[in-house]
LUMTORDREN-736068 format. One record per residue: x, z, y of N, C-alpha, C in turn; residue in three letters. Coordinates in Angstrom, 1 decimal. Layout:
<rs>
nxx  nzz  nyy  caxx  cazz  cayy  cxx  czz  cyy  resn
X  Z  Y  X  Z  Y  X  Z  Y  ALA;
...
</rs>
This chain:
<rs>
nxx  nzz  nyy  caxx  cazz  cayy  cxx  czz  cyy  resn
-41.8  -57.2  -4.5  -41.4  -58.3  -5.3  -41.5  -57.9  -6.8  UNK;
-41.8  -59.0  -7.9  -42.0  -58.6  -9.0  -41.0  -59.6  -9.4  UNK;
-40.6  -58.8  -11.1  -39.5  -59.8  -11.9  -40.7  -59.5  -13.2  UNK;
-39.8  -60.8  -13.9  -40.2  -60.9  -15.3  -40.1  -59.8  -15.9  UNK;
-40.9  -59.5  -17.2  -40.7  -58.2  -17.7  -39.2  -58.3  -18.7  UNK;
-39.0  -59.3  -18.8  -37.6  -59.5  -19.5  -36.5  -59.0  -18.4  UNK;
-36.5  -59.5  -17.1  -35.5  -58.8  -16.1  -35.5  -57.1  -16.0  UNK;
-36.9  -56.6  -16.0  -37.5  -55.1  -15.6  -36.6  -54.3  -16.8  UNK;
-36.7  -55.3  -18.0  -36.2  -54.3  -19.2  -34.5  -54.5  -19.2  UNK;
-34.6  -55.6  -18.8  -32.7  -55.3  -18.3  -32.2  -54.8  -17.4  UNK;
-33.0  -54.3  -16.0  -32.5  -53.3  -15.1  -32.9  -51.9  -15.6  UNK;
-33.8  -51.6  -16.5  -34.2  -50.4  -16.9  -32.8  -50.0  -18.1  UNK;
-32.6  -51.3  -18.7  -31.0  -50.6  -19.9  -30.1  -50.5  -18.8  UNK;
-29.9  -51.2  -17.7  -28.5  -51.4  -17.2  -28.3  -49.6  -15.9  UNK;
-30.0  -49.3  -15.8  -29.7  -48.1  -14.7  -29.6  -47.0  -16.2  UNK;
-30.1  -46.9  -17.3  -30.0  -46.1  -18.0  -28.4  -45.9  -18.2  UNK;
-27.5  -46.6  -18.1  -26.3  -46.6  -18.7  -25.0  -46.0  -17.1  UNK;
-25.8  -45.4  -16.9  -25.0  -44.7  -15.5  -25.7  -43.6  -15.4  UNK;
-24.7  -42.8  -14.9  -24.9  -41.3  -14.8  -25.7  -40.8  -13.7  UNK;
-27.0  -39.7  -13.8  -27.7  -39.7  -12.6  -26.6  -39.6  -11.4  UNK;
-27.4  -40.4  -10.2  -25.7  -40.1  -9.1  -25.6  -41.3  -8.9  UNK;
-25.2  -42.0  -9.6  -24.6  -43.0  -9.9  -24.9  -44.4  -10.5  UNK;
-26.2  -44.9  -9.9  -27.0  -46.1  -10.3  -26.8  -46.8  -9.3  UNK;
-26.5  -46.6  -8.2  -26.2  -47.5  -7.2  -24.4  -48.4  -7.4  UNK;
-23.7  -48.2  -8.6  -23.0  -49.0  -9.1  -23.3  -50.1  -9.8  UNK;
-24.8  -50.3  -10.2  -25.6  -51.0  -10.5  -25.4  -52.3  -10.1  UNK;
-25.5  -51.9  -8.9  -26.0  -53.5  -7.5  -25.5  -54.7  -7.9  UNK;
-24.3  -54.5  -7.7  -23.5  -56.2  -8.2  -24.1  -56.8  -9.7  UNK;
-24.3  -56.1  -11.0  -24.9  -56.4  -11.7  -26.6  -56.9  -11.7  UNK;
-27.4  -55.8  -10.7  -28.6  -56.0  -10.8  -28.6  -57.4  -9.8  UNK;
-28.1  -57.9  -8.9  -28.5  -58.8  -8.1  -27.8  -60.0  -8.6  UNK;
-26.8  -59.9  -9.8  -26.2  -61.2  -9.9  -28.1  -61.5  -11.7  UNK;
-28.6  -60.3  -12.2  -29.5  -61.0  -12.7  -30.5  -61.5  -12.1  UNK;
-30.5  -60.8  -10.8  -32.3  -61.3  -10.2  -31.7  -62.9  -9.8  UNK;
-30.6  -63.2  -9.4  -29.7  -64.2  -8.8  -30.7  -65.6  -9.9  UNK;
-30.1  -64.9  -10.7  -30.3  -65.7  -12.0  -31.9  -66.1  -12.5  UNK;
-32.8  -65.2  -12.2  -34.1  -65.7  -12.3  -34.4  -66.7  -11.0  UNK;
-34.3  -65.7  -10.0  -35.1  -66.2  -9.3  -33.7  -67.3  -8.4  UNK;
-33.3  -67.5  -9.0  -32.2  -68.8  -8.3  -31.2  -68.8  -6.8  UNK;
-31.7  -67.6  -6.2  -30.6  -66.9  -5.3  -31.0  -65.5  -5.3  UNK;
-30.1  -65.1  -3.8  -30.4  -63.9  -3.8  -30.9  -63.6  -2.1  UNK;
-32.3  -63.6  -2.4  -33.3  -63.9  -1.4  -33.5  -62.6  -0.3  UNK;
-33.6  -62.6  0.6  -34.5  -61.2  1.5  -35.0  -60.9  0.6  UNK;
-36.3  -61.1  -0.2  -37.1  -60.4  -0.9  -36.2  -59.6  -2.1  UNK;
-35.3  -60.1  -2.8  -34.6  -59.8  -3.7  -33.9  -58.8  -3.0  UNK;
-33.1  -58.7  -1.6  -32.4  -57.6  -1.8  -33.0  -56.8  -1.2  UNK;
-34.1  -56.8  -0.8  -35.0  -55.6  -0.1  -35.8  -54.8  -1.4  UNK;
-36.0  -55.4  -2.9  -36.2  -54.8  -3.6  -35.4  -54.2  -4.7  UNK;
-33.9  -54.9  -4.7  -33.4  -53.7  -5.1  -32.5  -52.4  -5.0  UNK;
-32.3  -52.9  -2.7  -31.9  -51.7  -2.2  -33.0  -50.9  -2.5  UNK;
-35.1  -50.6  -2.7  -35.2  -49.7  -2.6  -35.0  -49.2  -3.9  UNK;
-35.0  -49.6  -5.1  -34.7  -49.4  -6.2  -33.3  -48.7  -6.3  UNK;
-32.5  -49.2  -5.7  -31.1  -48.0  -6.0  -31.1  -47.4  -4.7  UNK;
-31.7  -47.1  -3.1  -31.8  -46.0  -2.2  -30.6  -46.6  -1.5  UNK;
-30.4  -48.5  -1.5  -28.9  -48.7  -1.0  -29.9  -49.5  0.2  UNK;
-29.1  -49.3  1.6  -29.6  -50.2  2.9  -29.7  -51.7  2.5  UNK;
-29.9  -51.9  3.4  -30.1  -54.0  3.2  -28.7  -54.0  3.7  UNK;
-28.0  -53.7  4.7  -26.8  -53.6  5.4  -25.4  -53.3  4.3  UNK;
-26.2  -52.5  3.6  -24.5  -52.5  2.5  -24.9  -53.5  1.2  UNK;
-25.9  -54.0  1.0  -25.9  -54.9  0.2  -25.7  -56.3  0.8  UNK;
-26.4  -56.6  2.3  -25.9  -57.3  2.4  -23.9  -58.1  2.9  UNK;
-23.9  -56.5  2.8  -21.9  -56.4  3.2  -21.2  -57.3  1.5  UNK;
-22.1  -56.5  0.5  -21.9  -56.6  -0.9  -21.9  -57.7  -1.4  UNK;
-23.0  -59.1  -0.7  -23.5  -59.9  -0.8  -22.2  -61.3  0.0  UNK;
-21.8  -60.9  1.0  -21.0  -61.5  1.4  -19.5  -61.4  1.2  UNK;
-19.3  -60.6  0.3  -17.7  -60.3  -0.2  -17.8  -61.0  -1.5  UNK;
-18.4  -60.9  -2.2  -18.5  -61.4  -3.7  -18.8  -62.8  -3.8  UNK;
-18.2  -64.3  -3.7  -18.7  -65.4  -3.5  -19.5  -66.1  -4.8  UNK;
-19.7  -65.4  -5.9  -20.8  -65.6  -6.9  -22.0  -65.1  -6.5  UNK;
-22.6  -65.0  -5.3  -23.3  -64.2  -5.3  -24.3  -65.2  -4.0  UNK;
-25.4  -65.8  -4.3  -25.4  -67.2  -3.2  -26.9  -67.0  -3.0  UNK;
-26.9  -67.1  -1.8  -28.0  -67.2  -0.6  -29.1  -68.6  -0.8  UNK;
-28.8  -69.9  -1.2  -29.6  -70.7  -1.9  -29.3  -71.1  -3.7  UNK;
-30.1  -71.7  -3.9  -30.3  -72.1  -5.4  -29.0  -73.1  -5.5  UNK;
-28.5  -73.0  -6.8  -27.8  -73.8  -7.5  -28.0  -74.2  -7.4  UNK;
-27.5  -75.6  -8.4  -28.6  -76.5  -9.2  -28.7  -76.4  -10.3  UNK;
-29.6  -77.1  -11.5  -29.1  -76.8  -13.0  -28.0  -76.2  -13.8  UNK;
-27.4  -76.9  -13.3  -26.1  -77.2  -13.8  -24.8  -77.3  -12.7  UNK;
-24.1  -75.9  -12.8  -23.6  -75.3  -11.7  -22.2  -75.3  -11.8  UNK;
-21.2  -76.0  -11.8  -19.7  -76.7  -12.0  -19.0  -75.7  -10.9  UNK;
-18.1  -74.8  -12.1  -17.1  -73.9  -10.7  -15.8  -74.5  -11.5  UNK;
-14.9  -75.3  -10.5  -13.8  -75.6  -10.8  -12.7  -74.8  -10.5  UNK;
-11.9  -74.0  -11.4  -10.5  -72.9  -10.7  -9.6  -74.1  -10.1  UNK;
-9.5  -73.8  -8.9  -8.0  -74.5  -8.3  -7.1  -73.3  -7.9  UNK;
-7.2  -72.3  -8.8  -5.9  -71.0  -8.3  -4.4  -71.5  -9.3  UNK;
-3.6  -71.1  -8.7  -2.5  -71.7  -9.4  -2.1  -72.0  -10.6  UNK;
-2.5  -71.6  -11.6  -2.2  -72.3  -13.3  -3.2  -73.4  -13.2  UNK;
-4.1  -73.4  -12.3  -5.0  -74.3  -13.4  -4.8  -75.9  -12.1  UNK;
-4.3  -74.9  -10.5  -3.7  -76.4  -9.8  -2.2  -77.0  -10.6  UNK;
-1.6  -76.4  -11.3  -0.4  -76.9  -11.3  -0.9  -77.5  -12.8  UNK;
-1.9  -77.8  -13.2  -2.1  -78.7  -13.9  -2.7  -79.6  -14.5  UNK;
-3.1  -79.8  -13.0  -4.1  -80.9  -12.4  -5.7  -80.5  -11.8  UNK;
-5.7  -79.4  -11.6  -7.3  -78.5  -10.8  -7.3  -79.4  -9.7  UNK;
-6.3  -79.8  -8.6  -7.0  -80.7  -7.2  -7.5  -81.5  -7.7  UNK;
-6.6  -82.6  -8.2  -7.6  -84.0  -9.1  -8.6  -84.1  -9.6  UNK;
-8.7  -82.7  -10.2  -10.2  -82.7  -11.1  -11.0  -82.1  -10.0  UNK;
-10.4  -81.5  -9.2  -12.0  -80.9  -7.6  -12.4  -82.4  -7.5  UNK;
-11.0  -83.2  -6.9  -11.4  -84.4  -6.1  -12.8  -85.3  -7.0  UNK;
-11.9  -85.3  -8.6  -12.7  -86.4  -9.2  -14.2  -85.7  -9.0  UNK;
-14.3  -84.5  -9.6  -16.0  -83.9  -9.6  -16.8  -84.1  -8.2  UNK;
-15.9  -84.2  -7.1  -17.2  -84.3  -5.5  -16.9  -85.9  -5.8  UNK;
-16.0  -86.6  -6.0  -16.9  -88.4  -5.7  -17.7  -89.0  -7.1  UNK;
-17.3  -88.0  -8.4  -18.5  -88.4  -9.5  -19.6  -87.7  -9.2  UNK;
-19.9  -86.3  -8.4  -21.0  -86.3  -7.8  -21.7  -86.2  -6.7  UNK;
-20.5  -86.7  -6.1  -21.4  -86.9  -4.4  -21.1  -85.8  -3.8  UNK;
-20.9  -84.7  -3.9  -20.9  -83.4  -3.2  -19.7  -83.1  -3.1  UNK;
-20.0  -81.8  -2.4  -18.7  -80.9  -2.2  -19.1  -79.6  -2.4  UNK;
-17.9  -78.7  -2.0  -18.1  -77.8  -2.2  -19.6  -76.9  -1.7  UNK;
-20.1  -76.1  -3.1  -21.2  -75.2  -2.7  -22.6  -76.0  -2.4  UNK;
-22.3  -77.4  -2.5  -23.3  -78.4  -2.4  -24.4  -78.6  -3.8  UNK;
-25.6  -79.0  -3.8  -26.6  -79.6  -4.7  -26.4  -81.1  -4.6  UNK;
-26.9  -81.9  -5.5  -27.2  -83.1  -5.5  -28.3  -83.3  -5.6  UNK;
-28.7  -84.6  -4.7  -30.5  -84.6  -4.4  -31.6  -84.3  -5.6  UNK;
-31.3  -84.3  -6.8  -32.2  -84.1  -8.0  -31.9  -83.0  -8.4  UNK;
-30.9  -82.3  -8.0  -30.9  -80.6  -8.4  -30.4  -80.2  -9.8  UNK;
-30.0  -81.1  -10.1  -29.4  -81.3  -11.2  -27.9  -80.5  -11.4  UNK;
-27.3  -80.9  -10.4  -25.7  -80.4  -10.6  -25.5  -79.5  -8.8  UNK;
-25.0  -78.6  -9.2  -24.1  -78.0  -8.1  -22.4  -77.8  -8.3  UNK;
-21.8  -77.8  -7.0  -20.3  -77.6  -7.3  -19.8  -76.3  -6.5  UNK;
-18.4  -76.0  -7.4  -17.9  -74.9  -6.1  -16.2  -74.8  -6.5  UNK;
-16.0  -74.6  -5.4  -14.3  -74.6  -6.1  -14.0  -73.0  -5.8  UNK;
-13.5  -72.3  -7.2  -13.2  -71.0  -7.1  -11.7  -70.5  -7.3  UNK;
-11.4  -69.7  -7.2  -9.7  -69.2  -6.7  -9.4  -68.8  -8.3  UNK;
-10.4  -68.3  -9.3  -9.8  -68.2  -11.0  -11.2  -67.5  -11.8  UNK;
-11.3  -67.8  -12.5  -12.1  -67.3  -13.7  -11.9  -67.4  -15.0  UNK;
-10.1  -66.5  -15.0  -9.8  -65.7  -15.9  -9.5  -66.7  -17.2  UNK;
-9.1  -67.8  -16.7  -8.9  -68.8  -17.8  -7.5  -69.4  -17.7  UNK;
-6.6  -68.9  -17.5  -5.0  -69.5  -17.0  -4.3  -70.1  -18.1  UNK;
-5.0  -69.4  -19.2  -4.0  -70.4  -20.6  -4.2  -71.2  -20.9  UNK;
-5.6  -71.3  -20.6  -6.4  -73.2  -20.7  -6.7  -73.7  -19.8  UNK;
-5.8  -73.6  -18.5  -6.0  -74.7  -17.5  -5.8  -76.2  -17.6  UNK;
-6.4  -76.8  -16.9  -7.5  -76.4  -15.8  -8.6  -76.2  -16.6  UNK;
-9.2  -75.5  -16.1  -10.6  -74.5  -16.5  -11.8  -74.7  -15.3  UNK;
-13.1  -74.7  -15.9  -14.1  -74.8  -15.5  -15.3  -73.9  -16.3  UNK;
-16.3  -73.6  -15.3  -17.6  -73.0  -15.7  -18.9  -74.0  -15.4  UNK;
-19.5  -73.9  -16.5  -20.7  -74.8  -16.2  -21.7  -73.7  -17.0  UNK;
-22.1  -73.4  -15.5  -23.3  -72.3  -15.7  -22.4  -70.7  -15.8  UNK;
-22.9  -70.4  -17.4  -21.4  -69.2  -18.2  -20.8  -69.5  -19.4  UNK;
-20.3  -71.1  -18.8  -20.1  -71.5  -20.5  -18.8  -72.1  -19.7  UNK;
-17.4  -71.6  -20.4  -15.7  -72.2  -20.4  -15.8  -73.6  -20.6  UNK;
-15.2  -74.2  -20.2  -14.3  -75.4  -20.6  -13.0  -75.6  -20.0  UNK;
-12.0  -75.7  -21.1  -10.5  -75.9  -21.1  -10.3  -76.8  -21.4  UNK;
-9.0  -76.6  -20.5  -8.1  -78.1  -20.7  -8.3  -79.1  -19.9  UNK;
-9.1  -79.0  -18.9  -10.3  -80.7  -18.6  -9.5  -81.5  -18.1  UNK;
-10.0  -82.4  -18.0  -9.6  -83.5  -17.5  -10.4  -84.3  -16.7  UNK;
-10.3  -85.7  -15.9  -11.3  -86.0  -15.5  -12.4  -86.9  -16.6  UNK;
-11.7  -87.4  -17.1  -12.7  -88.1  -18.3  -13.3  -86.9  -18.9  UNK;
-12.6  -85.9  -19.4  -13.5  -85.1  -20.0  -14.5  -84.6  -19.1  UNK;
-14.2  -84.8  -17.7  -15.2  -83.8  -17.2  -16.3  -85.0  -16.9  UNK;
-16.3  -85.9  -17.1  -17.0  -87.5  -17.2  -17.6  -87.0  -18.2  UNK;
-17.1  -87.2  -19.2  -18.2  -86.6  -21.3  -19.1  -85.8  -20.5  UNK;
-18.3  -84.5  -20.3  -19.1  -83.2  -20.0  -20.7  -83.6  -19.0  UNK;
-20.5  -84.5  -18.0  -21.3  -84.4  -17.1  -22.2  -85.5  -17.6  UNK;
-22.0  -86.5  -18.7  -22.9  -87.4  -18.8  -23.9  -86.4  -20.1  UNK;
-23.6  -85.5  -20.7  -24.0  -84.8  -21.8  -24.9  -83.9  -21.0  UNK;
-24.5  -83.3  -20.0  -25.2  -82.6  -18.9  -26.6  -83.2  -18.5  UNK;
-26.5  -84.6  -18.2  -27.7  -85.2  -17.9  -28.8  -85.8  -18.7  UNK;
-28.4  -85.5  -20.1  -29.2  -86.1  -21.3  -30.1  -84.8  -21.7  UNK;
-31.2  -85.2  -21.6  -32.1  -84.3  -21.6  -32.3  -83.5  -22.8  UNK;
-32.6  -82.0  -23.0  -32.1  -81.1  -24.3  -33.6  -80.8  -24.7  UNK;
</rs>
């Protein structure tokens, strides 16, 4: 499997920055970039970069199923992780799950038929002071609400 030469030059800084020995701490970073090009994390993908770090398909694939950012089909565009872990439920995260699956049809881990939006409800992403908290894509939003997350999603679909 081939990557872009923009990905080649980011696994070549990212194995340079570990000590010989010690590139196979790599993995979780190198697969959440290939993730990112090529829109999951495919057989092909991890067959090329267990041989690249000398790691089995068996411990990557162990790797691959502990870490739930780390997904077997494509997003969609625009990839909505809502925290429902406790700061961000106790201040309204259920309401805002419920509102985001009937404003877009889905549920959890789900696409919508145009591929536009995917959803996921996650346990925290490190945002507790500005609950409720969401990621769209690797970009924060605090505070939300459901109207806000209404703005958010109609600005989402206006073409950039």
């Amino acid at each position: 499997m081939t990557f872009s030469p923009q990905l080649e030059a980011r696994f070549e800084k990212l194995l340079r920055s570990y000590p010989p020995g010690r590139q196979r701490a790599a993995l979780v970073p190198m697969l959440l970039y290939a993730q990112d090009e090529v829109g999951a994390v495919t057989p092909e993908v991890v067959e090329e970069i267990g041989r690249r770090l000398g790691v089995s398909t068996l411990e990557i694939e162990e790797v691959i199923s502990y870490y739930s950012m780390l997904r077997r089909t494509p997003a969609g565009k625009h990839h909505i992780q809502i925290c429902t872990n406790i700061s961000c439920m106790l201040l309204g995260a259920e309401e805002l799950w419920e509102h985001a699956c009937r404003r877009l049809g889905i549920g959890h881990r789900e696409v919508t038929p145009d591929g536009q939006f995917s959803l996921e409800e996650v346990e925290c992403i490190g945002a507790c002071s500005w609950a409720p908290a969401l990621l769209v894509n690797y970009d924060y939003h605090h505070h939300m609400t459901p109207e806000k997350l209404d703005r958010l999603i109609e600005s989402l679909r206006k073409p950039q």
